[in-house]
C-alpha positions in Angstrom: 37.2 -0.9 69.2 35.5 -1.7 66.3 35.6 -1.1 62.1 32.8 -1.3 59.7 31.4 -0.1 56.6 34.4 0.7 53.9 34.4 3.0 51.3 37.5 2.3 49.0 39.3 3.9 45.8 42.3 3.3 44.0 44.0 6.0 42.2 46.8 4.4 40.2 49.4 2.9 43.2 47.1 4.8 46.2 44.2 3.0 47.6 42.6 4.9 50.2 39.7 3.9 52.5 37.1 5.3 55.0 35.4 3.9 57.2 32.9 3.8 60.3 34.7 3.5 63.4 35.0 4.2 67.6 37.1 7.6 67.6 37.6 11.0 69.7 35.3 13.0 68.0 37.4 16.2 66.2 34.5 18.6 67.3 34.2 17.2 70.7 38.1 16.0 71.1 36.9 14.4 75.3 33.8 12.4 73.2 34.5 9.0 72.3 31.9 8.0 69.5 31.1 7.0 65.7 33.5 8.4 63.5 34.6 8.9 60.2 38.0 6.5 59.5 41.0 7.3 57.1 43.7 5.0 55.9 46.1 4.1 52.7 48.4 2.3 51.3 50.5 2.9 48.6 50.8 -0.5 46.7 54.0 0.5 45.2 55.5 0.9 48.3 53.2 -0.9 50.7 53.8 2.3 52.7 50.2 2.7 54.8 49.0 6.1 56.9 46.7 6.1 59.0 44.3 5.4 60.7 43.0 8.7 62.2 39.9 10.3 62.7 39.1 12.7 59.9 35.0 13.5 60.6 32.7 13.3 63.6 29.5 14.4 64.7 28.2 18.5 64.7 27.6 19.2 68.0 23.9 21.3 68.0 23.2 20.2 64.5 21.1 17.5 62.1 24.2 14.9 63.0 25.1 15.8 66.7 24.1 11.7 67.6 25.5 9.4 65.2 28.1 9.6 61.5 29.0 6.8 59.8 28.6 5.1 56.6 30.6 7.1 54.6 30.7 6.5 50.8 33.5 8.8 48.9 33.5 10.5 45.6 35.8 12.0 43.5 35.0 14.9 41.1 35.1 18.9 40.3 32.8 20.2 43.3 33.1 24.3 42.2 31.9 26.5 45.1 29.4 24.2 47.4 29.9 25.9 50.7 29.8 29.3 49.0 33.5 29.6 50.4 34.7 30.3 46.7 36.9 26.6 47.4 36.2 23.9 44.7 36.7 20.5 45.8 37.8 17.0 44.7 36.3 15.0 46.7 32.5 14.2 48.6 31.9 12.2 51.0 28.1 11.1 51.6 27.0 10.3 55.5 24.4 9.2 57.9 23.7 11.5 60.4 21.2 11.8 62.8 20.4 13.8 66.3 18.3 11.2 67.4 19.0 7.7 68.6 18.6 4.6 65.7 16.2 6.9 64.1 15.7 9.4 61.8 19.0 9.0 59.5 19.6 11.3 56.8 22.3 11.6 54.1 24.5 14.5 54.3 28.2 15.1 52.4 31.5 16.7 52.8 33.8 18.0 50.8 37.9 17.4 50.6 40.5 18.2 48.7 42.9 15.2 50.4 40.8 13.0 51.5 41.4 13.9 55.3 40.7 18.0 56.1 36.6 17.5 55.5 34.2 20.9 55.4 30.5 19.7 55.7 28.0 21.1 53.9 25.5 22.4 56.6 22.3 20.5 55.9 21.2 16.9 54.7 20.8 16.4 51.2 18.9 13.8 51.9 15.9 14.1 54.4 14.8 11.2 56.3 11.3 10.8 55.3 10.3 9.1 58.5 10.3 10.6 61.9 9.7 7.2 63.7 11.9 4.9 62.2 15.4 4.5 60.9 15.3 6.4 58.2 17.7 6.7 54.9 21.2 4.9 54.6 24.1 3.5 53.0 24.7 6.0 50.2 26.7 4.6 47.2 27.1 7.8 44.8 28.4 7.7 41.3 30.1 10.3 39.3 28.4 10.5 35.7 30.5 13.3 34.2 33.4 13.5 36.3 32.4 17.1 37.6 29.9 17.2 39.8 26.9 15.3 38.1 26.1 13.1 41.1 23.5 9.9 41.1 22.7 8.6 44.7 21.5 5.2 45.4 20.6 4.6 48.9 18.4 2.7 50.8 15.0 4.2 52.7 13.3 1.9 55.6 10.0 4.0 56.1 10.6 0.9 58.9 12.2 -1.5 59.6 13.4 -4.1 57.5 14.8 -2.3 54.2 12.3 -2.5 51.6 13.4 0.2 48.9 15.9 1.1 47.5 16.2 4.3 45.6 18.3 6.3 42.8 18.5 10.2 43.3 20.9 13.1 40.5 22.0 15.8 41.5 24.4 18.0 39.3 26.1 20.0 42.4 26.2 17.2 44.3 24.3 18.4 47.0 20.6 19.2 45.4 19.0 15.8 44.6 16.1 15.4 43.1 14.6 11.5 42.8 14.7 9.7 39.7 13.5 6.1 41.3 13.3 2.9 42.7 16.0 0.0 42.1 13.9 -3.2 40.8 14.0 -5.9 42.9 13.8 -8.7 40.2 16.0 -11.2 41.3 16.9 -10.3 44.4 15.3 -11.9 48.2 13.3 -9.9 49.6 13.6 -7.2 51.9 17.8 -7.0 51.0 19.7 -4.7 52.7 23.1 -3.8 50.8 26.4 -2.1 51.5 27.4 -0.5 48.3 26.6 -0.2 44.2 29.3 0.1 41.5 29.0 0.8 37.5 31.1 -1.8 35.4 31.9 1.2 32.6 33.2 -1.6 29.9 30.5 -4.2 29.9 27.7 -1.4 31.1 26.6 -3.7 34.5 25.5 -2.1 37.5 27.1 -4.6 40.2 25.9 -4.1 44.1 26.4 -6.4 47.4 23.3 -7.3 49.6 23.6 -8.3 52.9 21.9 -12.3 54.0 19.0 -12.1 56.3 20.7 -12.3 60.2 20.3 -15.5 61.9 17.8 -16.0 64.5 18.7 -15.9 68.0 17.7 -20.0 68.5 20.3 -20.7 66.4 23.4 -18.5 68.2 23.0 -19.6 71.9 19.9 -16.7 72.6 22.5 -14.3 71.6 21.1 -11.6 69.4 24.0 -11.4 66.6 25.0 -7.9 65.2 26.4 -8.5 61.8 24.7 -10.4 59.6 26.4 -13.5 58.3 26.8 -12.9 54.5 27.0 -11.3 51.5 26.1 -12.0 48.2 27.0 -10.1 44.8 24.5 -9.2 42.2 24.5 -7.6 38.9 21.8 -6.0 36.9 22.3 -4.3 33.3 22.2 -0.6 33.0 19.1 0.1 31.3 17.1 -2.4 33.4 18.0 -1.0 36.5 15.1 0.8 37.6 12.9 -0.5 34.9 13.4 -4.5 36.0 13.3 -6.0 32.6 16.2 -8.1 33.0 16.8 -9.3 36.7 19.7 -9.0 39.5 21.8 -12.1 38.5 23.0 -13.9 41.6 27.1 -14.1 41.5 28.5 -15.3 44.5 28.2 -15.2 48.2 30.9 -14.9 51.0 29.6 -15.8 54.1 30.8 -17.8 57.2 31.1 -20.8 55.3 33.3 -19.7 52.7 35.4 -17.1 55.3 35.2 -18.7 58.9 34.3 -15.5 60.3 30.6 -15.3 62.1 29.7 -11.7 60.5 30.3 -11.2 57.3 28.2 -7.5 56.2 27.9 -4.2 55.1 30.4 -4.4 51.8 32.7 -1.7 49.5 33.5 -2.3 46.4 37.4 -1.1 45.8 36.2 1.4 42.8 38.0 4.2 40.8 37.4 7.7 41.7 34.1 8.3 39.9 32.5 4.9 41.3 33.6 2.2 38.4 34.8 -1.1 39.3 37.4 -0.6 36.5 40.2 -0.4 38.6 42.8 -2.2 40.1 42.7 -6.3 39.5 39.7 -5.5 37.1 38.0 -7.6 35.8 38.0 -9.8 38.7 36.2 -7.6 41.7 37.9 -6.7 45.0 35.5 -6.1 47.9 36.0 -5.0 51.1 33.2 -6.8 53.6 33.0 -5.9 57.6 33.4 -8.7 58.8 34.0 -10.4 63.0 37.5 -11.2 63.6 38.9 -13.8 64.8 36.8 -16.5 63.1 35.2 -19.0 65.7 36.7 -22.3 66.5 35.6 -25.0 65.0 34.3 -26.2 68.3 32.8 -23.6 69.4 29.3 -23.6 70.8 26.3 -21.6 69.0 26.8 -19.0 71.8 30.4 -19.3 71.8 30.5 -18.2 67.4 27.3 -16.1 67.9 29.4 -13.6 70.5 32.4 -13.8 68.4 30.5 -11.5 65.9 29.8 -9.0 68.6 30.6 -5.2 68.0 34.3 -5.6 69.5 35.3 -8.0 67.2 34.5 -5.9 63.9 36.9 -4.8 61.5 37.4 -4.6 58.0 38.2 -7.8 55.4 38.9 -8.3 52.2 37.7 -10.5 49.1 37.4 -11.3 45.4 35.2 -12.3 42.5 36.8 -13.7 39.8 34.5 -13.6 36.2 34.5 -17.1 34.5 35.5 -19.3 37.3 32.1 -20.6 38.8 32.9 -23.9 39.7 34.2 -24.7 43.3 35.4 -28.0 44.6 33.7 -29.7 47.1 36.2 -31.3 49.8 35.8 -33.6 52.8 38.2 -33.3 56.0 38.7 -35.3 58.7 40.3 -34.8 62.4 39.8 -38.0 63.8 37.0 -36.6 65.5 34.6 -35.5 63.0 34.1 -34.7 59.3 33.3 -31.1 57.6 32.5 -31.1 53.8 32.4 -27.6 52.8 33.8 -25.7 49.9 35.0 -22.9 51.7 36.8 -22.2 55.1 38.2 -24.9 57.6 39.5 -24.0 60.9 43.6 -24.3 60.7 43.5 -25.0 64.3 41.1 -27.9 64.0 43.5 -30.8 62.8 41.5 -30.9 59.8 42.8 -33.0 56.9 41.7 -33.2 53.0 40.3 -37.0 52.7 38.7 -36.6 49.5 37.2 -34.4 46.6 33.8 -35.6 46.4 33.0 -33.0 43.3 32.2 -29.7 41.8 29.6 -27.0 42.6 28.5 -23.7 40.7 29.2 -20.3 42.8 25.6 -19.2 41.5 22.7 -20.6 39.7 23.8 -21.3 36.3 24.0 -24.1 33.6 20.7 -25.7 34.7 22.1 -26.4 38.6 19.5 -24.5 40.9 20.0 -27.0 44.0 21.6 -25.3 46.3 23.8 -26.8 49.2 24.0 -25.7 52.6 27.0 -25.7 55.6 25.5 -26.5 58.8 26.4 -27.3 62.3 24.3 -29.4 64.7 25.5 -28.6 68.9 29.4 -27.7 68.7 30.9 -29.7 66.1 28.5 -32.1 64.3 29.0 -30.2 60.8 26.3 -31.4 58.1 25.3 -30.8 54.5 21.3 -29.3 53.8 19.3 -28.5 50.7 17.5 -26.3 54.0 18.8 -22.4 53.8 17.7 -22.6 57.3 19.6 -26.0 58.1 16.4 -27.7 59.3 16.4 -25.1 62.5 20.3 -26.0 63.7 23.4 -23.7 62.9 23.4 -21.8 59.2 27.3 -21.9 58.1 26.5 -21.1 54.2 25.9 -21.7 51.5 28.6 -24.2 49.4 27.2 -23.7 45.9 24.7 -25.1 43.7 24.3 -28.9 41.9 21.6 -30.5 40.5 18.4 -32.4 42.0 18.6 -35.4 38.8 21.0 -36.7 36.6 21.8 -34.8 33.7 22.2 -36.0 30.0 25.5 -34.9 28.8 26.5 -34.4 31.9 29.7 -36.6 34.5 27.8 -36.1 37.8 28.2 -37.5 40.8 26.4 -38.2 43.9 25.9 -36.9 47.3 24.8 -38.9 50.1 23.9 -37.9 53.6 25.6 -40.1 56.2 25.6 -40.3 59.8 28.5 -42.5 61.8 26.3 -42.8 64.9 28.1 -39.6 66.4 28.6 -36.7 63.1 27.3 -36.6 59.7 29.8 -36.5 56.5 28.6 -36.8 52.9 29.7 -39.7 50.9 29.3 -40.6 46.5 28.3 -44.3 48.4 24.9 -45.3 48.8 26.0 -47.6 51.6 28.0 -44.6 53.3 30.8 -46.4 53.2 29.9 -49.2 55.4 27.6 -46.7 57.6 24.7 -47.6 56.4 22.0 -46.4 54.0 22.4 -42.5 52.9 19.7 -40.0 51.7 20.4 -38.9 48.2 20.8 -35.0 48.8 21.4 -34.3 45.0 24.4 -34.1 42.0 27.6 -32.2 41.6 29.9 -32.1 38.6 32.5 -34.7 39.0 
């Protein structure tokens, strides 16, 4: 079994998600395949339905292969599939009749959410026929009818490179209005969804971290990649690029425990605004590999644990206006882990110290950034190295300074090694260890 790629919305109590998933196909009931996910929850009443299957692939047509990604939609969809119906809700797809390649975008229409009528073609086209294709549709409602913009991503190949904005007012003839900037953002980003902040006018999205290389998992070839982070761009810069994607906050193995960490939904209303539910602070829904590794476990050991039978669907926040993010030391009388995120409850792990404060993002002058790493099975160490100096990447812990700062209570981190693990230590001397290397500052 496995879960991935949420779509989410919240209508007063009613959450209701969609997702990607291994179902009997409802066209092809003996076909086990991709499928199209339903489940909610009423959060008055914690009452869930679900899951069941609710779309699968056509045999004979543009999707017959492969469905997933679906990203819903609510609205006022008048007479799409010339059936005289009108609809409140589209869901955008990936389809394809071929195999890894050739995706295109197609939609559905519902009026529960569950009984779907697709419309017959893609809206749209792959514009390879080579290569992967088009994917990961995040639509947004701009009039509440039918007035549809598309952003999606298109890999002419392999990585993502582009990603693009499409209107329709039908919801199903598109016509392209441009590219996303990628000012601030790493390059070649893949994402999982896009959301419009309709008070402060912020377009917010969720790009997926590069996947780690195979030397660093065991020669295991991992499926998910192992983080997110969020971004946000204002409205009128979006495809313009005059102000750039601000880095917000990343959730990745460090900060979660579990290996994969990909492919994102923001919870949204029904028209694609974050302005919903615990609003202002931003719930997302990341795939993720479940369980987490131990904290013993060998590179191959946590790089099969993020395997496509282990995927299923998780659940985390940003909070605005809370950047800073202690950093702790544990101890289980074997070795040490300083992290700011996610220690194994298993591991016999216990708090020594607080050695300080980082920033979630790059902000107030701190641009160091701070890495989680793991040397073997459990020789856990801290990096300015996004790629851990070639050894295991947990995360990233958050951002410090390289100097002292006037104005400024900072403190020290040291790199220290006991002759069997590395901890980090505010003492030169690592605390009778020996002589440390100075990695940088956090806020005390």
């Amino acid at each position: 079994m496995y879960d991935y790629s949420p779509s989410a919305i919240q209508s007063g109590n009613l959450q209701q998600f969609w997702w990607c998933g291994l179902g009997h196909n409802p066209n092809r009931p003996s076909e086990q395949s991709d499928s199209i996910q339903y489940a909610s929850i009423d959060l008055s009443t914690n009452e869930i339905s679900g899951p069941l299957t609710v779309l699968g692939e056509t045999p004979g047509n543009w999707d017959s292969m492969y469905v997933c990604n679906p990203k819903v939609i609510g609205g006022t969809f008048t007479n799409p599939l010339g059936d005289g119906q009108t609809y409140t809700y589209a869901m955008y797809y990936v389809g394809t009749a071929a195999a890894g390649i050739i995706n295109s975008i197609g939609v559905a229409f519902s009026n529960d959410g569950i009984h779907w009528k697709k419309y017959p073609k893609p809206v749209i086209l792959a514009t390879t026929q080579t290569s992967y294709g088009v994917a990961q549709p995040a639509p947004y409602n701009s009039d509440h009818k039918a007035g549809i913009w598309l952003f999606y991503e298109d890999a002419n190949a392999l990585p993502f490179t582009q990603h693009v904005e499409a209107t329709s007012s039908d919801g199903i003839h598109f016509t392209i209005a441009g590219k996303l900037t990628t000012n601030g953002l790493p390059p070649d980003a893949s994402w999982g969804d896009m959301a419009y902040d309709s008070a402060a006018g912020y377009w917010y999205a969720v790009y997926n971290a590069p996947f780690r290389p195979s030397s660093m998992t065991g020669g295991i070839a991992e499926r998910g990649q192992p983080g997110i982070t969020l971004y946000r761009i204002q409205s009128a810069s979006l495809l313009t690029g005059a102000s750039p994607w601000q880095q917000l906050k990343t959730f990745d193995t460090n900060l979660t425990g579990n290996e994969a960490n990909f492919i994102a939904g923001f919870l949204r209303d029904p028209y694609g605004n974050v302005n919903v539910g615990p609003y202002p602070t931003l719930q997302i829904f990341p795939s993720i590999s479940n369980p987490p590794p131990s904290w013993n476990a060998s590179p191959a050991a946590a790089g099969g644990s993020a395997g496509t039978d282990h995927w299923d669907i998780g659940k985390v926040e940003w909070v605005p206006g809370s950047p800073l993010i202690p950093l702790n030391r544990y101890f289980n009388k074997k070795v040490y882990e300083v992290t700011t995120g996610w220690v194994d409850p298993n591991g016999g792990f216990k708090l020594e110290s607080m050695l300080g404060h980082l920033y979630e993002s790059p902000q107030q002058g701190a641009s160091l950034a701070f890495y989680g790493c793991k040397e073997d099975d459990s020789d856990y160490f801290m990096s300015l190295d996004s790629a851990c100096e070639g050894k295991f990447v947990l995360g990233l812990d958050g951002y410090g300074y390289a100097q002292t700062q006037t104005g400024l209570s900072l403190v020290p981190l040291y790199s220290c090694y006991t002759g069997q693990d590395h901890f980090v230590s505010q003492d030169l001397n690592c605390e009778g260890q020996g002589a440390g290397t100075l990695l940088g500052f956090a806020l005390q």
